[in-house]
N, C-alpha and C positions, 0 to 999 in steps of 0.2 A: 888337226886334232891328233894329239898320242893313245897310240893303245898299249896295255902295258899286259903281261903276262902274267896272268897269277896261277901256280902251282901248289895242291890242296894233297896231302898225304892220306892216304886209307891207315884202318885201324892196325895197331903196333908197329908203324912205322915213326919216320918223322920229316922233316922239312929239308935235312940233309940228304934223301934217297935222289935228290931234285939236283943235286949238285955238278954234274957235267952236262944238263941241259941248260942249267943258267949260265955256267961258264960258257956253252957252246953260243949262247943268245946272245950275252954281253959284248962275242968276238965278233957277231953279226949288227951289233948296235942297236940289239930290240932290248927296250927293259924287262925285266920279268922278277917275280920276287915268288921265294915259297915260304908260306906258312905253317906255324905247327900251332894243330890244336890244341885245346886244352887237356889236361893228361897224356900229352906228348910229348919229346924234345924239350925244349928251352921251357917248357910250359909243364911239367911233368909233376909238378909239387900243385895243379890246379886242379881242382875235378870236371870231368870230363860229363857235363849236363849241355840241355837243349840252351838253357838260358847262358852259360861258359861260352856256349860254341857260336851263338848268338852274338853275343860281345865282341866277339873277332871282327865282324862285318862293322862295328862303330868305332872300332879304335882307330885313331890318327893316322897310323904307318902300320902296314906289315911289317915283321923284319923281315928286312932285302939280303940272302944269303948269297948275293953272287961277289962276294967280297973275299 
């Protein structure tokens, strides 16, 4: 079994503050992906409710920023 890293940003941030731990993990071979919430980052045109933030946890893929 894979365990895989998920990285969760706090409010007025976003999924980029995440960025030389993913790179640090990618060079260690662990996957790890961070996410932005909604009314954050890549997400920032979505409003930011219990039911928005909800929908993260059922979407297909996080996006994987260690790219």
């Amino acid at each position: 079994m894979s365990v895989q890293i998920v990285f969760v940003h706090g409010i007025r941030t976003s999924a980029t503050m995440w960025r030389s731990q993913l790179e640090f993990l990618a060079d260690q071979g662990i996957p790890a992906v961070a996410v932005d919430l909604p009314g954050h980052g890549t997400r920032m045109n979505e409003d930011f409710t219990l039911h928005e933030a909800c929908l993260l946890y059922t979407s297909p893929s996080p996006r994987d920023l260690s790219t």
